[in-house]
C-alpha positions as CSV (number, residue, x, y, z in Angstrom):
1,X,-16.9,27.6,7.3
2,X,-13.1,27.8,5.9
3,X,-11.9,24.7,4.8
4,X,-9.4,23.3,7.0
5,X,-5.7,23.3,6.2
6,X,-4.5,19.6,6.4
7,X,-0.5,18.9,6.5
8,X,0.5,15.2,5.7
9,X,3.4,14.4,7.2
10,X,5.1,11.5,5.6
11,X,8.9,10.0,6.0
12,X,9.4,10.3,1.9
13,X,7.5,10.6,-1.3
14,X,8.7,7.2,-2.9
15,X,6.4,5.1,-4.8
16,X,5.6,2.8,-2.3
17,X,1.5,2.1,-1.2
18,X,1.6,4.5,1.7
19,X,3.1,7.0,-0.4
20,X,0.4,6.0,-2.8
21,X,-2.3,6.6,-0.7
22,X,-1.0,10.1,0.5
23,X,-1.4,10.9,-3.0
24,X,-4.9,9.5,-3.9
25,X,-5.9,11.4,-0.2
26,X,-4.2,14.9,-1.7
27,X,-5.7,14.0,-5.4
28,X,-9.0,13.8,-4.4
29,X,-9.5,16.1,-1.5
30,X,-12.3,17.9,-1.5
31,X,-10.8,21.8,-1.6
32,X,-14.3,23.1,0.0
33,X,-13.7,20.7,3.4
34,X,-9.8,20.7,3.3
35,X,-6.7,22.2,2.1
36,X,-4.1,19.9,1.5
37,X,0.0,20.0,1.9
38,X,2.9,17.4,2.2
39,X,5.6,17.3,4.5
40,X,8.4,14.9,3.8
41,X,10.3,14.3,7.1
42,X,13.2,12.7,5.1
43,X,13.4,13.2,1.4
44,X,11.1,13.1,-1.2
45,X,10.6,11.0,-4.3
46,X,8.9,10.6,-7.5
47,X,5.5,11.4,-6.4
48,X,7.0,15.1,-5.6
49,X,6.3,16.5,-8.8
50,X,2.5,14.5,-9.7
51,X,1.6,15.8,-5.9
52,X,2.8,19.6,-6.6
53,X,0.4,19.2,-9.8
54,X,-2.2,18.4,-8.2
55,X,-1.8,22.0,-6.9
56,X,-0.3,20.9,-3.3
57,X,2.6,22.4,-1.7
58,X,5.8,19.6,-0.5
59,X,7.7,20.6,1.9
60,X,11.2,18.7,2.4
61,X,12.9,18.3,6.1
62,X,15.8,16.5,5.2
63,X,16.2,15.0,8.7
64,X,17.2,11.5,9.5
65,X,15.8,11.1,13.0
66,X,12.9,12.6,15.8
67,X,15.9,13.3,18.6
68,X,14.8,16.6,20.3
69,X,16.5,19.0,17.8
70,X,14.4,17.1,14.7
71,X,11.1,17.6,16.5
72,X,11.8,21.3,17.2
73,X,12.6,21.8,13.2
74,X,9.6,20.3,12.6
75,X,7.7,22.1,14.8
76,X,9.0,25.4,13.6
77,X,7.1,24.8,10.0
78,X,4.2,23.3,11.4
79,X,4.4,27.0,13.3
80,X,4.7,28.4,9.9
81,X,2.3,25.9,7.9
82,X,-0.4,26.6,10.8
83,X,-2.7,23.8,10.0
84,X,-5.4,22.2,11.9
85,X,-4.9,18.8,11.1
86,X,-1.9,17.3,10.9
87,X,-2.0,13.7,9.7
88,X,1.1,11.1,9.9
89,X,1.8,8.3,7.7
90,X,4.1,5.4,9.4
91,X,6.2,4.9,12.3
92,X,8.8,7.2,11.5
93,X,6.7,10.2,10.6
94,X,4.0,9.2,13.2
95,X,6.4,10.0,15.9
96,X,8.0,12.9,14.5
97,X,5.1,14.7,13.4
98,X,3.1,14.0,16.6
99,X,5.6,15.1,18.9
100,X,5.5,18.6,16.9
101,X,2.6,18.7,16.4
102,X,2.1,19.1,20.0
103,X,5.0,21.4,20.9
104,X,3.0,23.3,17.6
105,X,-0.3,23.1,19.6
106,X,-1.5,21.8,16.8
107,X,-5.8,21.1,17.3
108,X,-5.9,17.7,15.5
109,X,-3.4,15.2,14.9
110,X,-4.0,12.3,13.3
111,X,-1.8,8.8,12.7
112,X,-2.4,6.4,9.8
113,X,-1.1,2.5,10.1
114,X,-0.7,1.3,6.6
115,X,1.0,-2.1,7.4
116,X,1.6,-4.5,10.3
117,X,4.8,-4.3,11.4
118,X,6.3,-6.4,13.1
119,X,10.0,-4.6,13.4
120,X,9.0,-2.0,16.4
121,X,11.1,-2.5,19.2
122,X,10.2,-2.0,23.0
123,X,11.2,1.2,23.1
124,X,9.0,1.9,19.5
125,X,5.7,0.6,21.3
126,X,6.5,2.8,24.2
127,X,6.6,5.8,21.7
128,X,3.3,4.9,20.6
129,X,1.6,4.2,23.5
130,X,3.1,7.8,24.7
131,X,1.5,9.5,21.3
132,X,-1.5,8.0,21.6
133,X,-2.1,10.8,24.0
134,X,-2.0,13.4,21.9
135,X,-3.6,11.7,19.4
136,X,-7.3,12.2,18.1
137,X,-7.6,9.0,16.1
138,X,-6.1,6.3,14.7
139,X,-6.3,5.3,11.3
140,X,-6.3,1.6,10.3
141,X,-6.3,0.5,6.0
142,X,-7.6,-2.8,7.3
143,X,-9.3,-5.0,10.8
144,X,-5.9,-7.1,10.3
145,X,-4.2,-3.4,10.9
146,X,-6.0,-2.9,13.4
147,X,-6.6,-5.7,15.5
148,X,-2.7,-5.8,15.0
149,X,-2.5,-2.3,17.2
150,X,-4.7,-3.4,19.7
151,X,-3.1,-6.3,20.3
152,X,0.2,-5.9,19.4
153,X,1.1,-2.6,19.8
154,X,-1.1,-1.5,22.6
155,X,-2.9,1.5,21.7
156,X,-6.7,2.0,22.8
157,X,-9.2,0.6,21.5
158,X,-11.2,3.8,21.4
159,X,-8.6,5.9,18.9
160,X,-8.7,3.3,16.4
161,X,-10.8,3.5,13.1
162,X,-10.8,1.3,10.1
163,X,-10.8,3.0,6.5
164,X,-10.3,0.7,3.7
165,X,-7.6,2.2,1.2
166,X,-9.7,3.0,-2.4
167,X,-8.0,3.2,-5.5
168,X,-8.8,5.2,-8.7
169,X,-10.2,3.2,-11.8
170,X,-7.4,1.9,-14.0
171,X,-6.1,3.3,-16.5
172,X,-7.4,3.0,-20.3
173,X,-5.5,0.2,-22.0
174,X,-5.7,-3.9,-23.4
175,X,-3.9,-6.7,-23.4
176,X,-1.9,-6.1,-27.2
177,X,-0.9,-2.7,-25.5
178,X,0.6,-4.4,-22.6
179,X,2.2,-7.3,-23.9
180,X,3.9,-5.3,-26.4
181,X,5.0,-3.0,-23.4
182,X,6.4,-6.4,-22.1
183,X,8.5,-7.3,-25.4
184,X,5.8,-9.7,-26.3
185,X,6.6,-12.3,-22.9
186,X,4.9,-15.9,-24.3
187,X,2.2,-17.4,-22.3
188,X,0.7,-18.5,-19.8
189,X,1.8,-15.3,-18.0
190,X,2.0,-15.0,-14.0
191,X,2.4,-11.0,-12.9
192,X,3.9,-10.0,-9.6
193,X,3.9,-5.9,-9.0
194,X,5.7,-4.8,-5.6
195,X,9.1,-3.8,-4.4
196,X,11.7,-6.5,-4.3
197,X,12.2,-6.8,-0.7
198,X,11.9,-10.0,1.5
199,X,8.4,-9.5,3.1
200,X,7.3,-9.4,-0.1
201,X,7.9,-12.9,-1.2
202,X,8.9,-13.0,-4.4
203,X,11.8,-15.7,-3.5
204,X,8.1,-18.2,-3.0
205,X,6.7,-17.2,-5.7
206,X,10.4,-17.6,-8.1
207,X,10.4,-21.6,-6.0
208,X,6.5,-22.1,-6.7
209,X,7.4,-21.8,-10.2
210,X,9.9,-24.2,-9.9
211,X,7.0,-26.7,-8.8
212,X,4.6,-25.8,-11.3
213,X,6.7,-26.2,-14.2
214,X,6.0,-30.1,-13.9
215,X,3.1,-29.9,-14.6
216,X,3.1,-26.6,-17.2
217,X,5.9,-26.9,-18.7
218,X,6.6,-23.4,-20.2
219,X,5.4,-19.8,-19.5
220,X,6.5,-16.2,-18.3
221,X,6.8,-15.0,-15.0
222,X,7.0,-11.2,-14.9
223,X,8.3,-9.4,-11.6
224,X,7.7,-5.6,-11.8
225,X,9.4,-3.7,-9.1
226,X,13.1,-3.4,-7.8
227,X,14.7,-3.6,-4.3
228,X,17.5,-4.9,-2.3
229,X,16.3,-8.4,-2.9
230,X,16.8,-8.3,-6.2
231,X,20.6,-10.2,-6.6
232,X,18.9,-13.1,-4.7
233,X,15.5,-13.5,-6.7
234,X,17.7,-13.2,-10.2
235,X,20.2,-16.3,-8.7
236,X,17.0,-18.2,-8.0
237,X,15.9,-17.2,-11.6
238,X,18.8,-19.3,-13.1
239,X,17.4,-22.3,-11.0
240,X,14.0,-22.4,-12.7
241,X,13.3,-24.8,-15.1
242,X,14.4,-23.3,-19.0
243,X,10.7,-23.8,-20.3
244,X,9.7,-20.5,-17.8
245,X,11.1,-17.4,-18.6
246,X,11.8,-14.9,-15.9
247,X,11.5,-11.3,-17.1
248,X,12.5,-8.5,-14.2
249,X,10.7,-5.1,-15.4
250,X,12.3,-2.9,-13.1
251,X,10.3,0.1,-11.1
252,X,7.6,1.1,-14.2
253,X,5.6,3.8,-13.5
254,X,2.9,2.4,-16.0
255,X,2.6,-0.6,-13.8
256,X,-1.4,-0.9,-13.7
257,X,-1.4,-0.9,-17.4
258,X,0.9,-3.8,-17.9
259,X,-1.7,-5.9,-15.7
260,X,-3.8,-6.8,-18.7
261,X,-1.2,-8.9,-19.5
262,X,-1.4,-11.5,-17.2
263,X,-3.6,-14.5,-17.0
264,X,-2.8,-14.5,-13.6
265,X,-1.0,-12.1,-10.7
266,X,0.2,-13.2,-8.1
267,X,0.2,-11.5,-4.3
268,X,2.9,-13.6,-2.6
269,X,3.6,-11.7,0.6
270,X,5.4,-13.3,4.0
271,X,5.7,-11.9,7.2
272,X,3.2,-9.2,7.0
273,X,0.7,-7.7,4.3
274,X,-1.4,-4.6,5.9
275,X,-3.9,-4.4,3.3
276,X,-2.8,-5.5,-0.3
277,X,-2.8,-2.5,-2.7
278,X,-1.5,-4.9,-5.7
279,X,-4.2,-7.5,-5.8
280,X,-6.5,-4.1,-5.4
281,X,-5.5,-2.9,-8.8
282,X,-5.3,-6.3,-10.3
283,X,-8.8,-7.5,-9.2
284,X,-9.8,-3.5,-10.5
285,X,-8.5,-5.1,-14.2
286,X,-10.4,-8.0,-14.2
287,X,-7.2,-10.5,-13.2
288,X,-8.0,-13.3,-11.1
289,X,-5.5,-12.9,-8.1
290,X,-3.9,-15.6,-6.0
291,X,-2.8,-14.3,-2.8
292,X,-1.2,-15.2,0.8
293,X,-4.0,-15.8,3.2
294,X,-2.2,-13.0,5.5
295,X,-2.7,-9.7,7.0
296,X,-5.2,-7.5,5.7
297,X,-5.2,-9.8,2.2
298,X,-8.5,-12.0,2.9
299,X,-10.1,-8.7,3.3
300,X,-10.0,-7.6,-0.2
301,X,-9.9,-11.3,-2.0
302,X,-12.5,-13.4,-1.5
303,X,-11.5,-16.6,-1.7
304,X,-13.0,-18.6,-4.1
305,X,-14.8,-16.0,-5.8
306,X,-12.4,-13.0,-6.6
307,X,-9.2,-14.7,-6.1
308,X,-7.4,-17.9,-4.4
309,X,-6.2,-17.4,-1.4
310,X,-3.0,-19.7,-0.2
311,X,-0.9,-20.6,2.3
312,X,1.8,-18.0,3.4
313,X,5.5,-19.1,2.6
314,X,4.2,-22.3,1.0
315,X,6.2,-22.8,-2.7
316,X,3.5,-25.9,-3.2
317,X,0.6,-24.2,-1.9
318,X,1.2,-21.2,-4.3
319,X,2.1,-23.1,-7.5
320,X,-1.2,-25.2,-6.5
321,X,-3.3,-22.0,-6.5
322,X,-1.6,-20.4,-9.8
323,X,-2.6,-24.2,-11.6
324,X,-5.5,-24.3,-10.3
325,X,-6.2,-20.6,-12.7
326,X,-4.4,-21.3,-15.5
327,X,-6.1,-24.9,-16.0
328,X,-10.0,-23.3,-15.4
329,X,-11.6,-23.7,-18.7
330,X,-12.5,-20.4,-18.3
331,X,-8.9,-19.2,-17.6
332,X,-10.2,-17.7,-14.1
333,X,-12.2,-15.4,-15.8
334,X,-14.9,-15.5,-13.5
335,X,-12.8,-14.8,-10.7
336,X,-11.4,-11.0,-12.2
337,X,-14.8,-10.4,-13.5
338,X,-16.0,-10.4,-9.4
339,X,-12.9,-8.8,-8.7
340,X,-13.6,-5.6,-10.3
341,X,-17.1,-6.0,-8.9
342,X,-15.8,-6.1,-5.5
343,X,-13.2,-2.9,-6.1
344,X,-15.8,-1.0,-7.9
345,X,-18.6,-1.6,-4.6
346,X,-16.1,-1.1,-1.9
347,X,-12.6,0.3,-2.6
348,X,-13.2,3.7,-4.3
349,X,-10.5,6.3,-3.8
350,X,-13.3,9.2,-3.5
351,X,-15.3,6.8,-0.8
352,X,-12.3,6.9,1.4
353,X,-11.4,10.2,0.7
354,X,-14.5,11.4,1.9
355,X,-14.2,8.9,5.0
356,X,-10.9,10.6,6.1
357,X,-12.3,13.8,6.0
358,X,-15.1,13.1,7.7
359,X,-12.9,12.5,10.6
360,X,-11.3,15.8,10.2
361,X,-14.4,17.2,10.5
362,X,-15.1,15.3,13.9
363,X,-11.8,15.5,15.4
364,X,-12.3,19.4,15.1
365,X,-15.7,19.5,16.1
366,X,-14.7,17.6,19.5
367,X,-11.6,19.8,20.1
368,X,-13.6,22.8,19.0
369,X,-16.5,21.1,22.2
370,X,-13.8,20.7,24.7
């Protein structure tokens, strides 16, 4: 049998976990089952160029909506493309792509919830309630995801299909490499990797520091990542106490090999947290991870054994869970050690790889049936 040609349809190609995940799927596809391409609905983004060398073709849209017109466009280069799956990647995309899809006649379409998000409006939900109908399945990164689109978004029950995200091993490296990378940050050092935006909670973590520099007095807390909350975190900076430096790394593309660095990383996220990707690849280096018990989070840290999990939005909670670490005799070593364990059993990027296409292969079996 051919292999299947597989379009991903995703809004952009930033560096963001979704994005991420779209190119772990296209990385390790397996070119006997599937041919892989992108299609970026919007724009596209640094992982343009590492996805083209993998050997996959990116195709940009440019468009900024899915009105009628969009959805035609789109449908004209799925007409072109011809694949038989065509799997979406967020909100955006989800209804874009499904919509053409259809008009495409496209055999499998597929829709992919990396987050729990709580932004859709009435008149979102009703979109995909609508798409559900065309829609062979529904994949979920965690049961938080998932139970979050049953629930709360009202799709069936029946479409929906949980598929932990899996990550590749981590890059070769140590902790001399990394803190030189850093500038040489004293310790203790706290680590924070995500995009500076306000579900993300960097603003807790910058005030938990605040409460746990009474009882250590000095340290380093390292946020790598940049966003449009960035103004606000760097005035609450200047508010922490001068024995705690605050170092803001920017966007590094190298971010997994400055984890060896910390004694500690911290997963500080309010609102919502679909599945975690960060305190992924810092349990996958061996850091013990404190995290917000939210979302799909207490899925991949176990509290107690490969992390400490806290209370989200809580400054005092957090700065309890970072102490409780950095005063462990055995500076928490325990806790990464089961960490990378866990990631190692469970989390693969070739396990859920193969997972995804297994579904391809079912989704076009049961068209193929009907």
């Amino acid at each position: 049998m051919r292999p299947a040609r597989v379009v991903h349809l995703v809004e952009s190609l930033g560096i963001g976990g979704l994005e991420r995940i779209v190119q772990i799927l296209v990385r390790h596809a397996d070119l006997a089952r599937c041919r892989p391409a992108v299609l970026c609905s919007s724009r596209g983004g640094p992982l343009v160029a590492e996805i083209e060398r993998l050997g996959a073709p990116v195709h940009l849209l440019r468009l900024s909506d899915y009105y009628p017109p969009a959805i035609l466009a789109t449908a004209r280069v799925l007409g072109r493309l011809a694949p038989q799956v065509v799997h979406c990647h967020g909100h955006f995309a989800g209804v874009l792509g499904r919509a053409a899809a259809w008009w495409a006649r496209i055999p499998v379409v597929l829709q992919h919830l990396h987050t729990i998000d709580t932004g859709l409006r009435p008149r979102h939900l009703h979109l995909e309630r609508l798409l559900a109908r065309v829609t062979a399945r529904i994949l979920c990164c965690s049961e938080a995801v998932a139970r979050h689109a049953r629930d709360v978004l009202g799709l069936p029950p029946d479409l929906l299909l949980t598929i932990p995200n899996g990550i590749d091993p981590p890059p070769p490296g140590d902790r001399h490499g990394a803190l030189a990378a850093l500038g040489g940050p004293g310790g203790p050092i706290v680590g924070c990797i995500g995009s500076l935006n306000p579900h993300k909670g960097q603003a807790v973590l910058l005030r938990a520091i605040g409460h746990l520099a009474a009882a250590i007095p000095s340290g380093t807390l390292v946020l790598v990542g940049d966003g449009a909350e960035r103004p606000v975190l760097e005035r609450l900076a200047r508010d922490i106490d001068r024995g705690w430096k605050v170092i803001f790394a920017g966007t590094r593309a190298d971010a997994r090999r400055l984890l060896p660095a910390f004694d500690v990383v911290a997963v500080p996220s309010v609102e919502r947290e679909g599945f975690g990707l960060a305190a992924l690849e810092a349990m996958d280096a061996a850091r013990p991870v404190v995290a917000s018990r939210l979302g799909g989070l207490p899925e991949v840290v176990e509290d107690g054994v490969s992390g400490i999990l806290f209370e989200p939005g809580d400054p005092a909670s957090l700065a309890a869970a970072i102490r409780r670490v950095l005063e462990r005799p055995d500076g928490g070593r325990p806790l990464g050690a089961a960490g990378r364990l866990r990631v190692e059993a469970l989390f693969r990027a070739d396990r859920m790889a193969r997972r995804v296409e297994s579904v391809y292969a079912e989704a076009l079996c049961e068209r193929r049936a009907a």
